[in-house]
C-alpha positions as CSV (number, residue, x, y, z in Angstrom):
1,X,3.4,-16.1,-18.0
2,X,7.1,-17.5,-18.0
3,X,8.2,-18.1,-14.5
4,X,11.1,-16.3,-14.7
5,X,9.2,-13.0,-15.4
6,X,7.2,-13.3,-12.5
7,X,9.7,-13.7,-10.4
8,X,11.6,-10.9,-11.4
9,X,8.1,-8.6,-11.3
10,X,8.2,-9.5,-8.2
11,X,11.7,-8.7,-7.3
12,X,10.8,-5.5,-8.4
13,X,8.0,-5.0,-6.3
14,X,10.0,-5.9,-2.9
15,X,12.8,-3.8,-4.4
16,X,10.9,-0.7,-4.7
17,X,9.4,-1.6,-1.1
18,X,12.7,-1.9,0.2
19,X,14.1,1.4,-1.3
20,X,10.5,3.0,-0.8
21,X,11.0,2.1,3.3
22,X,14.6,3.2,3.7
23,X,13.6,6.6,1.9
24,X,11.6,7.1,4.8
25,X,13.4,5.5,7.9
26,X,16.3,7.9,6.8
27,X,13.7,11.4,6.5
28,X,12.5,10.1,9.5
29,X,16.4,10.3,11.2
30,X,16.8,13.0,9.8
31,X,19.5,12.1,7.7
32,X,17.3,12.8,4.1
33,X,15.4,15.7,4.2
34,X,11.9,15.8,2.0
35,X,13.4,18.5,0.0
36,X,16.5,16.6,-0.5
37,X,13.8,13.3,-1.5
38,X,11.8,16.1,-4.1
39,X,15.0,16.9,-5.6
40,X,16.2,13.7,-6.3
41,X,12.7,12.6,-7.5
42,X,12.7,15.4,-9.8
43,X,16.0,14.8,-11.6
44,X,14.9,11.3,-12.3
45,X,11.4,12.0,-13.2
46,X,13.2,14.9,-15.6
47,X,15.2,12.3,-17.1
48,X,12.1,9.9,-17.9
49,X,11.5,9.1,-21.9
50,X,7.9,8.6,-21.8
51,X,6.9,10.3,-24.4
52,X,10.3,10.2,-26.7
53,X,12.2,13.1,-25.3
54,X,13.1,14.0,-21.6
55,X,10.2,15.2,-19.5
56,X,10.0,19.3,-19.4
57,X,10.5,20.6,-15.9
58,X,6.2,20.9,-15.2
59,X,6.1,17.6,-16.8
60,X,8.8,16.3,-14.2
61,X,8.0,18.4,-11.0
62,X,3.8,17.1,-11.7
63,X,5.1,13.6,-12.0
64,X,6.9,13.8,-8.7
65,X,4.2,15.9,-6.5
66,X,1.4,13.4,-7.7
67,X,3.0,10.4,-8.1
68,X,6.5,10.1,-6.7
69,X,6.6,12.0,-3.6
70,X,3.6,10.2,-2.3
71,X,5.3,6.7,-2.7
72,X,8.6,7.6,-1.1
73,X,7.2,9.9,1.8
74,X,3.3,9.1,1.9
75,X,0.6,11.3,1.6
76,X,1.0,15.0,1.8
Protein backbone atom coordinates (compact mmCIF):
# COMPACT_ATOMS: atom_id res chain seq x y z
CA UNK A 1 0.00 0.00 0.00
CA UNK A 2 1.30 3.65 -0.95
CA UNK A 3 2.69 5.29 2.03
CA UNK A 4 0.87 8.17 1.65
CA UNK A 5 -2.54 6.30 2.10
CA UNK A 6 -1.52 4.90 5.14
CA UNK A 7 -0.64 7.73 6.65
CA UNK A 8 -3.61 9.54 5.88
CA UNK A 9 -5.89 6.17 7.21
CA UNK A 10 -4.31 6.87 9.99
CA UNK A 11 -4.84 10.47 10.33
CA UNK A 12 -8.28 9.44 10.16
CA UNK A 13 -8.22 7.20 12.81
CA UNK A 14 -6.54 9.72 15.47
CA UNK A 15 -8.94 12.27 13.96
CA UNK A 16 -12.03 10.40 14.73
CA UNK A 17 -10.40 9.56 18.27
CA UNK A 18 -9.79 13.14 18.87
CA UNK A 19 -13.32 14.28 17.83
CA UNK A 20 -14.76 10.94 19.43
CA UNK A 21 -13.02 12.19 23.02
CA UNK A 22 -13.98 15.75 22.95
CA UNK A 23 -17.72 14.64 22.22
CA UNK A 24 -17.48 13.21 25.48
CA UNK A 25 -15.22 15.46 27.73
CA UNK A 26 -17.82 18.20 26.69
CA UNK A 27 -21.33 15.70 27.63
CA UNK A 28 -19.32 15.08 30.49
CA UNK A 29 -19.17 19.23 31.33
CA UNK A 30 -22.13 19.47 30.53
CA UNK A 31 -21.79 21.66 27.88
CA UNK A 32 -23.26 18.94 25.03
CA UNK A 33 -26.06 17.17 26.11
CA UNK A 34 -26.63 13.30 24.68
CA UNK A 35 -29.75 14.48 23.09
CA UNK A 36 -28.04 17.40 21.55
CA UNK A 37 -25.03 14.39 20.38
CA UNK A 38 -28.30 12.11 18.97
CA UNK A 39 -29.48 14.99 17.04
CA UNK A 40 -26.46 15.87 15.41
CA UNK A 41 -25.70 12.16 14.70
CA UNK A 42 -28.88 11.91 13.12
CA UNK A 43 -28.72 14.77 10.67
CA UNK A 44 -25.46 13.43 9.40
CA UNK A 45 -26.35 9.85 9.43
CA UNK A 46 -29.70 11.26 7.36
CA UNK A 47 -27.58 12.84 5.03
CA UNK A 48 -25.40 9.63 4.26
CA UNK A 49 -25.55 8.28 0.38
CA UNK A 50 -25.02 4.75 1.09
CA UNK A 51 -27.17 3.31 -0.85
CA UNK A 52 -27.63 6.20 -3.72
CA UNK A 53 -30.15 8.42 -2.05
CA UNK A 54 -30.20 10.06 1.52
CA UNK A 55 -30.88 7.58 4.25
CA UNK A 56 -34.88 7.61 5.32
CA UNK A 57 -35.36 8.83 8.89
CA UNK A 58 -35.47 4.73 10.45
CA UNK A 59 -32.65 4.20 8.15
CA UNK A 60 -30.75 7.27 9.84
CA UNK A 61 -32.04 7.19 13.53
CA UNK A 62 -30.98 2.88 13.39
CA UNK A 63 -27.64 3.99 12.04
CA UNK A 64 -27.05 6.32 14.92
CA UNK A 65 -28.63 4.16 18.02
CA UNK A 66 -26.40 1.06 16.85
CA UNK A 67 -23.55 2.48 15.52
CA UNK A 68 -23.05 6.22 16.07
CA UNK A 69 -24.16 6.94 19.44
CA UNK A 70 -22.14 4.14 20.83
CA UNK A 71 -18.82 5.58 19.41
CA UNK A 72 -19.32 9.20 20.51
CA UNK A 73 -20.90 8.40 24.02
CA UNK A 74 -20.11 4.62 24.73
CA UNK A 75 -22.25 2.01 25.41
CA UNK A 76 -25.86 2.56 26.31
Amino acid sequence: MNEALIAHQERGSIDALVLRALVRKLVAKGLLSEDDVRALLFDVAKRMNEVGSEQTDLEARNMVNEDLAPAFLGPS
